[in-house]
C-alpha positions in Angstrom: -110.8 -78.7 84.4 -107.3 -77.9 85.0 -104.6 -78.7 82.6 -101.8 -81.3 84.0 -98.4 -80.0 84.5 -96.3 -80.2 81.4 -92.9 -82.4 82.5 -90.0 -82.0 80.0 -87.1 -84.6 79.8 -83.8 -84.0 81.3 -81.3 -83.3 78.6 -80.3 -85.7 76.5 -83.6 -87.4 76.0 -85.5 -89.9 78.6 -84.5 -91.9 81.2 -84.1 -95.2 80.4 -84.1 -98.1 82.8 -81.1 -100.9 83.4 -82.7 -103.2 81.0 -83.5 -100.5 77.9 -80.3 -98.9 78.6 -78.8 -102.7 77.9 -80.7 -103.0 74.7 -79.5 -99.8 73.5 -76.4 -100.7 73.5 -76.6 -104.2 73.2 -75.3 -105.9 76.4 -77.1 -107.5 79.3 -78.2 -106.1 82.2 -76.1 -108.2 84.2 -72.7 -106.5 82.6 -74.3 -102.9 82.7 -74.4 -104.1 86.9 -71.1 -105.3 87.0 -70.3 -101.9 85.1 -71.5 -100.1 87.7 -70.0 -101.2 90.4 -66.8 -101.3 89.1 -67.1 -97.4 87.9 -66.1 -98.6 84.1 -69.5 -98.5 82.3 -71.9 -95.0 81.3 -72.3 -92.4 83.6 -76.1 -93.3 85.1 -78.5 -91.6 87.5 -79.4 -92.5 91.4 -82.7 -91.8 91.8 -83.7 -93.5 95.1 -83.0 -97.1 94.9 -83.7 -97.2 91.0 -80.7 -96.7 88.0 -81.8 -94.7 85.1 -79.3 -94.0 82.1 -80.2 -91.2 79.1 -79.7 -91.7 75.7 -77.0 -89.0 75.6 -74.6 -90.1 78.0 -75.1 -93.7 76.8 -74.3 -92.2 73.4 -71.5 -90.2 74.6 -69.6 -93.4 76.2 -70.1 -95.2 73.2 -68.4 -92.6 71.3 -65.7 -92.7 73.8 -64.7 -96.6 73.4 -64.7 -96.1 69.5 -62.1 -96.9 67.7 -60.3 -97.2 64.1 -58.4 -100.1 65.0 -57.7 -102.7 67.7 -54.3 -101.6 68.3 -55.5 -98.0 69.0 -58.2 -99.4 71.3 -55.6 -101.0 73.0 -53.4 -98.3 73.0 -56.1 -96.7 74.9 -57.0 -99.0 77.4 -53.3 -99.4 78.2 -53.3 -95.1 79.2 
């Protein structure tokens, strides 16, 4: 019997769906939608009709929109 082809994550870990990708970061899927259309949110993945997110990139935006202070999110947002 033959051994099944090994599949190996893309980087950054596995692809989470709209609704685990939510959880991680603790939002709804409705605002990670809104996100999306609006170009605002993570960076996700196309893959047909279905949005998948990795843990990286979700990592990587919440790194992004951290802050110290509100005045140097603000700051931010207003550049």
């Amino acid at each position: 019997m033959s051994k099944p082809a090994e599949t190996h994550p893309p980087a950054g870990g596995a692809l989470l769906d709209p609704k685990a990708a939510a959880a991680f970061l603790g939002l709804s899927e409705w605002t990670l939608a809104e996100w999306r259309c609006k170009g605002t949110g993570p960076r996700f993945i196309k893959l047909g009709n279905r949005v998948r997110y990795t843990p990286a990139e979700l990592a990587a935006w919440c790194e992004a929109h951290s802050g110290a202070s509100t005045s140097e999110h603000d700051v931010r947002k207003a550049g």
